[in-house]
C-alpha positions as CSV (number, residue, x, y, z in Angstrom):
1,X,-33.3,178.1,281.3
2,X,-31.7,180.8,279.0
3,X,-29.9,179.9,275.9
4,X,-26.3,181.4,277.5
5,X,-26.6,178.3,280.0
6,X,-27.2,175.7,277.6
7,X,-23.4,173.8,277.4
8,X,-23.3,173.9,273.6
9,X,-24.6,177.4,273.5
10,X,-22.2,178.9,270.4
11,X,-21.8,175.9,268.5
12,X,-23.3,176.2,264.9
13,X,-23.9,172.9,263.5
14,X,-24.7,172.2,259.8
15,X,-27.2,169.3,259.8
16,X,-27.4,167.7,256.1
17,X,-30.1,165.3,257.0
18,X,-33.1,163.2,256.1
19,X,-35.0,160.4,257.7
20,X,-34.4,159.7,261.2
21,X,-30.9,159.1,262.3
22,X,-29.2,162.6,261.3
23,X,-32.3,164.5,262.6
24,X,-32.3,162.4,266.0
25,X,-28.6,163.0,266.2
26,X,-28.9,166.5,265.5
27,X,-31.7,167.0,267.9
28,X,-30.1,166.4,270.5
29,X,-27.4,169.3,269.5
30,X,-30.2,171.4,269.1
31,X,-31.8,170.7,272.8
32,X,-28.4,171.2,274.5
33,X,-28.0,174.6,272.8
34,X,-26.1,174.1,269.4
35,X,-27.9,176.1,266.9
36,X,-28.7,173.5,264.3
37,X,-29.0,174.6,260.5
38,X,-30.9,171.8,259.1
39,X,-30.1,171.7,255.4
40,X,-33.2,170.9,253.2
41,X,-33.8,170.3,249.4
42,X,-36.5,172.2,247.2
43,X,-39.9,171.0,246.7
44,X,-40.9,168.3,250.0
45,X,-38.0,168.8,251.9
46,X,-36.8,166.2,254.2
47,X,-38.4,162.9,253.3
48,X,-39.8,162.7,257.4
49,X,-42.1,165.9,256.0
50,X,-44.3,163.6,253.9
51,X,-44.6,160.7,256.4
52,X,-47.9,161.4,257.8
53,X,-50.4,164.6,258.6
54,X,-50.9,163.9,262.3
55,X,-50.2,167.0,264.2
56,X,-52.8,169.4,262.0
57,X,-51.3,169.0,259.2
58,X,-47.4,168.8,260.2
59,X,-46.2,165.2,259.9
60,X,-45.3,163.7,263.7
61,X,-41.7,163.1,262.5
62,X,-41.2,166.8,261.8
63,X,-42.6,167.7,265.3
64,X,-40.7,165.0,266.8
65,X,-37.3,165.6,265.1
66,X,-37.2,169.4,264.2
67,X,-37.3,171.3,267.4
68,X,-34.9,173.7,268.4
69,X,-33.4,173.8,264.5
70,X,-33.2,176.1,261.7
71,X,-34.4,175.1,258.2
72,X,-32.9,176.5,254.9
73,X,-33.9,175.1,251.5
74,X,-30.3,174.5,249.2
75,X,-30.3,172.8,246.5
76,X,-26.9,171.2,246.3
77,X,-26.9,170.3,243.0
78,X,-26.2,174.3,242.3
79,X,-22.9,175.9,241.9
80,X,-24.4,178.7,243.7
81,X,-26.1,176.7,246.5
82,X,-22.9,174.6,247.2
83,X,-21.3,178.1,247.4
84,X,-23.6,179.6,249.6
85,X,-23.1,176.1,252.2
86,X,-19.5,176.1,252.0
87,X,-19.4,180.0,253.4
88,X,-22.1,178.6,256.4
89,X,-19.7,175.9,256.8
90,X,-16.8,178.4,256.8
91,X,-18.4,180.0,260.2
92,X,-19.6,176.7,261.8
93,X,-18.4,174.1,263.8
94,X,-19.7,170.7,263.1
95,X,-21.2,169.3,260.0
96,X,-23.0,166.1,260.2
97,X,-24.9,164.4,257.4
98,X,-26.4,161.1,256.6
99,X,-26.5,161.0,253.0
100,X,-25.4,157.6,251.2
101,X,-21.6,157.3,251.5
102,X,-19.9,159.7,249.3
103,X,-22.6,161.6,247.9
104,X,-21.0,164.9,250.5
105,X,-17.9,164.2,248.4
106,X,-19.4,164.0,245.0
107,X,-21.6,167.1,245.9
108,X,-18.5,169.2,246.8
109,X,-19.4,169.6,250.4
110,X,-17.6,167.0,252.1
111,X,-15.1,166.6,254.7
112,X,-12.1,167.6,252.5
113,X,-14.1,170.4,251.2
114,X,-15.3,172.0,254.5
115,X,-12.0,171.9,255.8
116,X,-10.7,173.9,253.3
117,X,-12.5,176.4,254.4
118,X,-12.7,176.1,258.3
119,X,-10.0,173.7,259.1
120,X,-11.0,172.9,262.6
121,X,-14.3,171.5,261.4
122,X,-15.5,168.4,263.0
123,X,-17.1,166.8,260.2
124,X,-19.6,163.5,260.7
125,X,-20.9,160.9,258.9
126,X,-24.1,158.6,259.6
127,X,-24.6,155.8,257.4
128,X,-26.5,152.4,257.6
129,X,-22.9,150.1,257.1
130,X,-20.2,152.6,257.4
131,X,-17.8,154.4,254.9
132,X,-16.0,151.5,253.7
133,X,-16.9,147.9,253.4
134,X,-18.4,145.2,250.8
135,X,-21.9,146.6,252.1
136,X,-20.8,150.4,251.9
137,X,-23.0,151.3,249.0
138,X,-26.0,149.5,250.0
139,X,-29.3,151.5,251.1
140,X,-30.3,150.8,254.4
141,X,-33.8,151.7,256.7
142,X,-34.3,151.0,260.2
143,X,-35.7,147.6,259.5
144,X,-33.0,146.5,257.0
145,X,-30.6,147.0,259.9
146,X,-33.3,145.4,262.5
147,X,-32.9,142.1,259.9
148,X,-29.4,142.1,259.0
149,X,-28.2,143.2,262.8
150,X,-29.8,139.7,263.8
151,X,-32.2,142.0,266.3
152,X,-35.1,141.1,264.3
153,X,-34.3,137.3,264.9
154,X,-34.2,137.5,268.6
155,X,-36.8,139.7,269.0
156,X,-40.4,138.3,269.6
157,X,-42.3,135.2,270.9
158,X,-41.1,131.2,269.5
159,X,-43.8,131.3,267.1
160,X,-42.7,134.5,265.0
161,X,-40.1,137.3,264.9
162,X,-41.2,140.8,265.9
163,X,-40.0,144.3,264.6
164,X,-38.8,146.6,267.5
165,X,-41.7,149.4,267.0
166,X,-39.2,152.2,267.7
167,X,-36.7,152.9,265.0
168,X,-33.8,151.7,267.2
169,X,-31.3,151.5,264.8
170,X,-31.5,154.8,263.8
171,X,-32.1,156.2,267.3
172,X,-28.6,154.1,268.4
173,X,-26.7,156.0,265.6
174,X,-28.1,159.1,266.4
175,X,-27.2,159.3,269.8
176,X,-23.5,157.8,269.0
177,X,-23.3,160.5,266.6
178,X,-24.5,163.3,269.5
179,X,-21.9,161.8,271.4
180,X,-19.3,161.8,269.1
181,X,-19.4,165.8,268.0
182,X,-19.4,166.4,271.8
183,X,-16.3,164.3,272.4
184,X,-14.2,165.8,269.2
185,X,-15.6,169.2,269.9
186,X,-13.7,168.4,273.7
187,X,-10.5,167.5,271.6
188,X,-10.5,170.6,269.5
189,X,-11.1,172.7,272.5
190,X,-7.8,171.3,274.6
191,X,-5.6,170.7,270.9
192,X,-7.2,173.2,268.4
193,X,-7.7,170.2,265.9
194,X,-11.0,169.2,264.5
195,X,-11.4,165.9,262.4
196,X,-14.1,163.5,260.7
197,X,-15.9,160.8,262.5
198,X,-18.2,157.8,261.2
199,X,-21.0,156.0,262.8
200,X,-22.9,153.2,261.2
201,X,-26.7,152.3,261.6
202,X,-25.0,148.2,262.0
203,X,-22.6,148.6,264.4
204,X,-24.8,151.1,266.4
205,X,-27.6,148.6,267.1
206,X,-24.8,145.6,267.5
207,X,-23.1,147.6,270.4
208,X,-26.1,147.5,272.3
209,X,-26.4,143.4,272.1
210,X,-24.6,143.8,275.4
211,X,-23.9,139.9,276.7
212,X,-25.2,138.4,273.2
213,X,-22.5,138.4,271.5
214,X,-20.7,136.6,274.5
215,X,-22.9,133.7,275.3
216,X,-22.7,133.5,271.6
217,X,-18.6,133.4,271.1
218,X,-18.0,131.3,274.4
219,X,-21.1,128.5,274.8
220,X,-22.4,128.8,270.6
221,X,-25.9,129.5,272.0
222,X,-28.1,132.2,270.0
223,X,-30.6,133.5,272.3
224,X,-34.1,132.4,271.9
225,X,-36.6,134.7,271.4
226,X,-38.7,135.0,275.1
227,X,-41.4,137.6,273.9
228,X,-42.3,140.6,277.0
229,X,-39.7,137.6,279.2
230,X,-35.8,138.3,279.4
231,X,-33.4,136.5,277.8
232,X,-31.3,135.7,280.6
233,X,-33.1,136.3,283.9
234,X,-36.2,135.1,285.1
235,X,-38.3,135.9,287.3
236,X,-37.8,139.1,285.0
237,X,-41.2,140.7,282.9
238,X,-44.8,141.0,282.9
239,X,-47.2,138.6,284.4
240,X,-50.8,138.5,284.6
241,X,-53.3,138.4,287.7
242,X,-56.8,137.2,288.1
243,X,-58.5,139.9,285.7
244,X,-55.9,139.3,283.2
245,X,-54.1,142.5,284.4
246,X,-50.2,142.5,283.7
247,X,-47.7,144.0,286.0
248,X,-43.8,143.6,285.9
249,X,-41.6,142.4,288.3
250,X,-37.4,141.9,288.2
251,X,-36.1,140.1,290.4
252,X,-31.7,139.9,289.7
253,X,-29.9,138.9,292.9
254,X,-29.9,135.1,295.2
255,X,-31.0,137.6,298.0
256,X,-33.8,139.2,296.2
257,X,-35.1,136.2,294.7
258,X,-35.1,134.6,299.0
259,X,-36.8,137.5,299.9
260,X,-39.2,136.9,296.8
261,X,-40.3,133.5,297.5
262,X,-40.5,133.8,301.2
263,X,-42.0,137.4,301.6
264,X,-44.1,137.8,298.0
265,X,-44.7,134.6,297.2
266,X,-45.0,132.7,300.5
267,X,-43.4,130.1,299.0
268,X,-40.1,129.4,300.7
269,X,-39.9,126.0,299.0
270,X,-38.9,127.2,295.9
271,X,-35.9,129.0,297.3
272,X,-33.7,125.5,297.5
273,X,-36.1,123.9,294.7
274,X,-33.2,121.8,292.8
275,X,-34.4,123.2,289.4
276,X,-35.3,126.7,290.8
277,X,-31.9,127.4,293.0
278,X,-29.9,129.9,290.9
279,X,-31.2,132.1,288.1
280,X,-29.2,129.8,285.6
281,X,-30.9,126.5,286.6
282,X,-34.6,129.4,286.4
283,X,-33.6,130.0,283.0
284,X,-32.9,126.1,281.7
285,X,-36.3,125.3,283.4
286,X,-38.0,128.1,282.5
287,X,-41.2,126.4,281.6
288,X,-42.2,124.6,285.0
289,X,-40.8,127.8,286.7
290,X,-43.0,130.5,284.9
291,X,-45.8,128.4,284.5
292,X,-45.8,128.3,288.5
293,X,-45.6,131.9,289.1
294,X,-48.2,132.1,286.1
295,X,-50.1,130.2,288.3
296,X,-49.8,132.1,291.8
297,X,-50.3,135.5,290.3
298,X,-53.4,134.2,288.7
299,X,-54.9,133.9,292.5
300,X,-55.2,137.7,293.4
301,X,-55.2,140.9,291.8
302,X,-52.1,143.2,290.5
303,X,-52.9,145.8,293.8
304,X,-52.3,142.9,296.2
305,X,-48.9,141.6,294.2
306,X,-47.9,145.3,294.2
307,X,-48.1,146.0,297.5
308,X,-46.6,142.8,298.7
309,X,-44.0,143.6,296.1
310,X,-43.4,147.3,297.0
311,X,-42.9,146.3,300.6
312,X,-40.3,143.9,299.9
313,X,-38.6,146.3,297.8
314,X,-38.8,144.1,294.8
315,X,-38.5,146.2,291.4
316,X,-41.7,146.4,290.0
317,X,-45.0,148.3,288.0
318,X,-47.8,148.4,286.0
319,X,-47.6,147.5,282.6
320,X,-49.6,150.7,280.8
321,X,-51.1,150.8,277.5
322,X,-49.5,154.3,275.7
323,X,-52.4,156.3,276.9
324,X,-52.1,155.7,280.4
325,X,-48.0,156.0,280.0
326,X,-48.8,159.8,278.7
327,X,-51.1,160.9,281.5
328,X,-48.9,159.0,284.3
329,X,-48.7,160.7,287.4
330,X,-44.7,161.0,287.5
331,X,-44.3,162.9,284.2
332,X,-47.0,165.1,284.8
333,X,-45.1,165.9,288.3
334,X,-41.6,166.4,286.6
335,X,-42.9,168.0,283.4
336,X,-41.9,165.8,280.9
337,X,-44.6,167.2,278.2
338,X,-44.7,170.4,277.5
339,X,-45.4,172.7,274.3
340,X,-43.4,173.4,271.2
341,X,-44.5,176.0,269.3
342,X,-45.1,175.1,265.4
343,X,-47.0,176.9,262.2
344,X,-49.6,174.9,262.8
345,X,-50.4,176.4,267.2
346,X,-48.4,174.5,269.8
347,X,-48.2,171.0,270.2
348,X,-47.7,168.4,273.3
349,X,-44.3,167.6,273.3
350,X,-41.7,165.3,275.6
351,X,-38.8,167.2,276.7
352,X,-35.5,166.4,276.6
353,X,-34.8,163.8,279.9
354,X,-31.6,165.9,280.9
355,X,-32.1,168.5,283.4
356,X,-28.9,170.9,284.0
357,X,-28.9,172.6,287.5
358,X,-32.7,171.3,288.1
359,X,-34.0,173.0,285.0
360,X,-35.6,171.3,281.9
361,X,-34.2,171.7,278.3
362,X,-36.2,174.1,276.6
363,X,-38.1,173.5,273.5
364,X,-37.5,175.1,270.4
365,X,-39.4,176.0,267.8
366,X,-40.3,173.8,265.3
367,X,-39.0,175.7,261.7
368,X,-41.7,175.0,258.2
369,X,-39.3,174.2,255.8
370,X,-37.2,176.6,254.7
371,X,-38.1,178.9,257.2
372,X,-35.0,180.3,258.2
373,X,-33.7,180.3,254.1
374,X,-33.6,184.3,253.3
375,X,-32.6,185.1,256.9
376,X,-29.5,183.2,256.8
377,X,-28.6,183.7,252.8
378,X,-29.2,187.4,253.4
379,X,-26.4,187.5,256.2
380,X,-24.0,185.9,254.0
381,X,-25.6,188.1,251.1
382,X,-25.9,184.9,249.0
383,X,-29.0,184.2,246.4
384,X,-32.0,181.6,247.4
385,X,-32.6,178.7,245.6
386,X,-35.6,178.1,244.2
387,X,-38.2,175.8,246.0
């Protein structure tokens, strides 16, 4: 796909960002077309840099996050650096950062200070409990936000709590925050006005609690952590067969759980089982009912479940280990990896899931950092700062 039919192709976004959330965030700008000027301090860079060595040398976070994006090293603690930002700001058209709240502001470069110079900026803000707030100036990580969100409490088996092992909370922010320069970019196009938006790590995660919050406000219930089983819906999750071999199945109508029992299971008796007759009266027995389909699956092998399962167009799959996720058949058909170029040779790489007009996102290079620094200070004619 060439750049001119990317849909933010023209957009310059400013990207003062470390971690995870602003880079996500800013990522997915940068795959839809926005050139991205990641902002960087001398010395390490963005803290992501130093995480790990894994892709020859280049820390996975870098590969992961940086794609697409420029790099330039300023250090904003310099009259002349701040200078040099506010004229790149003074061309662009979104800034987005994730600094603690008001450290933009006490740097120079914030909202009120970018729109000085370009008024129809849209200007955002990523922060772990939003701009204002008793918790405002607290410092926040994906797995503060994973305790203090509750998520960590309903996430697990009985016995013990579980971290989710994807930074959630910062992904959830990011993409709000991809969403939200695309929307207020929409409003300045139609009204010429640009503006400030905030997103919060918290309220990020929380939106995504979907009917938690409800059985919470209208029964008092907090939902119980289930493990790989759903909170609400059974049958719903991974089961094992005869070798020990999971597989999923979701089963979330009356009619697909008839056609279950009768066709899968050959069990019509459990259709009008008292305890088994709607998925509510499932859930509130949930032990004699799992442990029952525990024990029919147990009898035969995943291939024979699978079958019977495909045939009765029940949703199911296999449950892969990461490995086997990587090599399966239907990424390799669609092209979901493919290789980003880097310093250190080109690495494997998931794409972007969007396709426009049947034609993958393309991936960027990934910049060292600082890469881009004298290009872009030579066009504004501006001095580099020292690494």
């Amino acid at each position: 796909m060439n750049a001119a039919d990317l849909p933010l192709n023209g957009i310059r976004v400013l990207a003062v960002e470390t971690g995870a959330a602003g880079p996500f965030g800013s990522r997915l700008l940068a795959d839809l077309g926005a050139e991205v000027i990641k902002i960087e301090p001398p010395g390490v860079g963005d803290v992501s840099r130093s995480w790990d060595t894994v892709c020859a040398g280049l820390s996975s976070a870098t590969v992961w996050l940086n794609r697409n994006k420029q790099s330039i090293v300023l250090d904003l603690k310099r009259a002349t650096d701040r200078e040099a930002f506010l004229r790149l700001a003074s061309e662009a058209d979104v800034v987005v950062e994730n600094f603690r709240p008001g450290a933009v502001d006490d740097l120079g470069i914030g909202y009120k200070h970018v729109a000085a110079v370009q008024p129809s900026i849209v200007y955002g803000h990523i922060s772990g409990y939003g701009r204002t707030g008793p918790y405002r100036d607290k410092k926040s990580y994906d797995m503060v936000i994973q305790g203090e969100s509750a998520l960590l409490s309903i996430t697990g088996s009985p016995d013990a709590p579980a971290k989710v092992p994807i930074s959630i909370c910062d992904l959830s922010s990011g993409f709000y925050s991809a969403l939200a320069v695309v929307a207020m970019l929409m409003r300045r196009q139609a009204t010429g006005k640009g503006g400030e938006f905030d997103v919060s790590m918290l309220e990020s995660v929380m939106s995504l609690f979907g009917t938690f919050p409800h059985i919470y406000w209208h029964r008092g219930q907090t939902p119980p952590r289930t493990g790989a089983r759903h909170h609400m819906l059974t049958p719903y999750g991974p089961y094992e067969d005869a070798r020990g071999k999971q597989f999923s199945i979701a089963v979330l109508s009356p009619l697909s759980y008839e056609i279950f029992c009768r066709d899968v299971l050959e069990r019509p008796d459990m259709i009008d089982e008292p305890r088994f007759r709607t998925n509510e009266l499932r859930v509130q027995n949930r032990g004699v009912f799992e442990g029952t389909l525990s024990e029919i699956f147990r009898s035969k092998d995943r291939e024979f479940w699978l079958e019977r399962l495909n045939k009765a167009a029940i949703p199911c799959g296999i449950v892969n280990e990461l490995g086997e996720a990587l090599a399966h058949e239907q990424l390799a058909e669609i092209g979901a990896i493919q290789q980003v170029e880097t310093s250190a040779g080109p690495m494997r790489e998931l794409v972007n899931p969007i396709r426009i007009d049947g034609q993958t996102l393309p991936l960027g290079r990934v910049p060292d950092h600082g890469e881009q620094t004298e290009e872009i200070l030579a066009r504004l004619g501006a001095a580099s700062a020292k690494a």
